[in-house]
C-alpha positions as CSV (number, residue, x, y, z in Angstrom):
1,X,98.4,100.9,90.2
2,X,98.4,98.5,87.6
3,X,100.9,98.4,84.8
4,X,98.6,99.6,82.2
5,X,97.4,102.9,84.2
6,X,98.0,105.9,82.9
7,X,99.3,108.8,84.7
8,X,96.7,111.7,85.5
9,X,97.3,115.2,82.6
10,X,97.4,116.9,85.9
11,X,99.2,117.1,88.9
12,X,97.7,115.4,92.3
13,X,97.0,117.1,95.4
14,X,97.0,115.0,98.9
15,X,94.7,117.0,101.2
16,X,94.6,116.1,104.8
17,X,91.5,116.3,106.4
18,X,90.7,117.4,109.9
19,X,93.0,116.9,112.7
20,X,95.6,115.5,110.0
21,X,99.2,116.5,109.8
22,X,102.3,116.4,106.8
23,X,104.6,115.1,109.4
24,X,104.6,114.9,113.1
25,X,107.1,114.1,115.6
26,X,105.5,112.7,118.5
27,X,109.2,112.8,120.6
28,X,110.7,116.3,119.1
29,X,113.4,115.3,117.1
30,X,114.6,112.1,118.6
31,X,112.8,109.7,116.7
32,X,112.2,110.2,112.4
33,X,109.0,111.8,112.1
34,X,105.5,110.4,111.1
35,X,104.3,111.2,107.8
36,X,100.3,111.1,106.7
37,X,101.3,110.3,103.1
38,X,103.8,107.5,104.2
39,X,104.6,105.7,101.1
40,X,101.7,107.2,98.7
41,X,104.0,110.5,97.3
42,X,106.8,108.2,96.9
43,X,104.7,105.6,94.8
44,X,102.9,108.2,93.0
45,X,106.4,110.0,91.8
46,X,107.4,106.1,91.1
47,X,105.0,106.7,88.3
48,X,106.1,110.2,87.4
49,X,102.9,111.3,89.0
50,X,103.5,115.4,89.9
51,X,102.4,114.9,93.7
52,X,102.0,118.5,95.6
53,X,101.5,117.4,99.3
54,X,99.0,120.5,101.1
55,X,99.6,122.1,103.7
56,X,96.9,123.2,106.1
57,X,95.8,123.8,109.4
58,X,94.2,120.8,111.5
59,X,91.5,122.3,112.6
60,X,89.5,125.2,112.0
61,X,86.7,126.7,110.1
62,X,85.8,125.2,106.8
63,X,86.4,128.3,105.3
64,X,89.9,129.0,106.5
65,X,90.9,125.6,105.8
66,X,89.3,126.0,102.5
67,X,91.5,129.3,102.5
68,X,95.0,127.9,103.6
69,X,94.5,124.9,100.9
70,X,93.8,127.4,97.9
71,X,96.8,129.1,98.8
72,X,98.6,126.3,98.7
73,X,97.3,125.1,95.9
74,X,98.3,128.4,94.5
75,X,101.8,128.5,95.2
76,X,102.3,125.4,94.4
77,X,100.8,124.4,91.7
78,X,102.0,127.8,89.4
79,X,98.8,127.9,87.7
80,X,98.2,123.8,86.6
81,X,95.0,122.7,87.1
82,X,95.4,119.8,89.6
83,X,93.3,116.7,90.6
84,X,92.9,117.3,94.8
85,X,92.6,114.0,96.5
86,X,91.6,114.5,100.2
C-alpha cells in the first residue's frame, strides 16, 4: 500500500476459498504452522486496518460454506458492515 492510501471505513474480511485453511500443520506440532494469510493480517493491522480472518470449512456445499462464513462474519464482526476479500 502506498503511503497515501487510506484505510477502508470498514473492517476487512480474508475469506479462504475452497480447499484453503487458517493455519495448518503439515507435521502436528513439531514444526510452526502454515498460515494462508502469511504476512497480509499483519501488514493490514500495520495500517490500523481491522482485519477479521474467516473461518470456514474447505470443502463443502456452496451454501454451507456460505453458512459457516456469515456466522463468522457475525460473531465477529458485532454488527460492522465489513468489506470480505476472498
Amino acid at each position: 500500500m502506498g503511503e497515501q492510501t487510506k484505510a477502508p471505513r470498514h473492517p476487512i474480511v480474508l475469506a479462504h476459498g475452497l480447499l484453503g485453511f487458517d493455519e495448518i500443520h503439515l507435521l502436528g506440532e513439531q514444526l510452526p504452522g502454515i498460515q494462508y494469510w502469511r504476512g497480509i493480517t499483519e501488514a493490514l493491522a500495520a495500517r490500523d486496518i481491522e482485519v477479521i480472518t474467516a473461518t470456514v470449512p474447505p470443502s463443502g456445499s456452496i451454501e454451507a460454506r456460505a453458512e459457516k462464513l456469515a456466522g463468522c462474519i457475525r460473531r465477529k464482526a458485532r454488527g460492522k458492515s465489513v468489506n470480505i476479500i476472498a
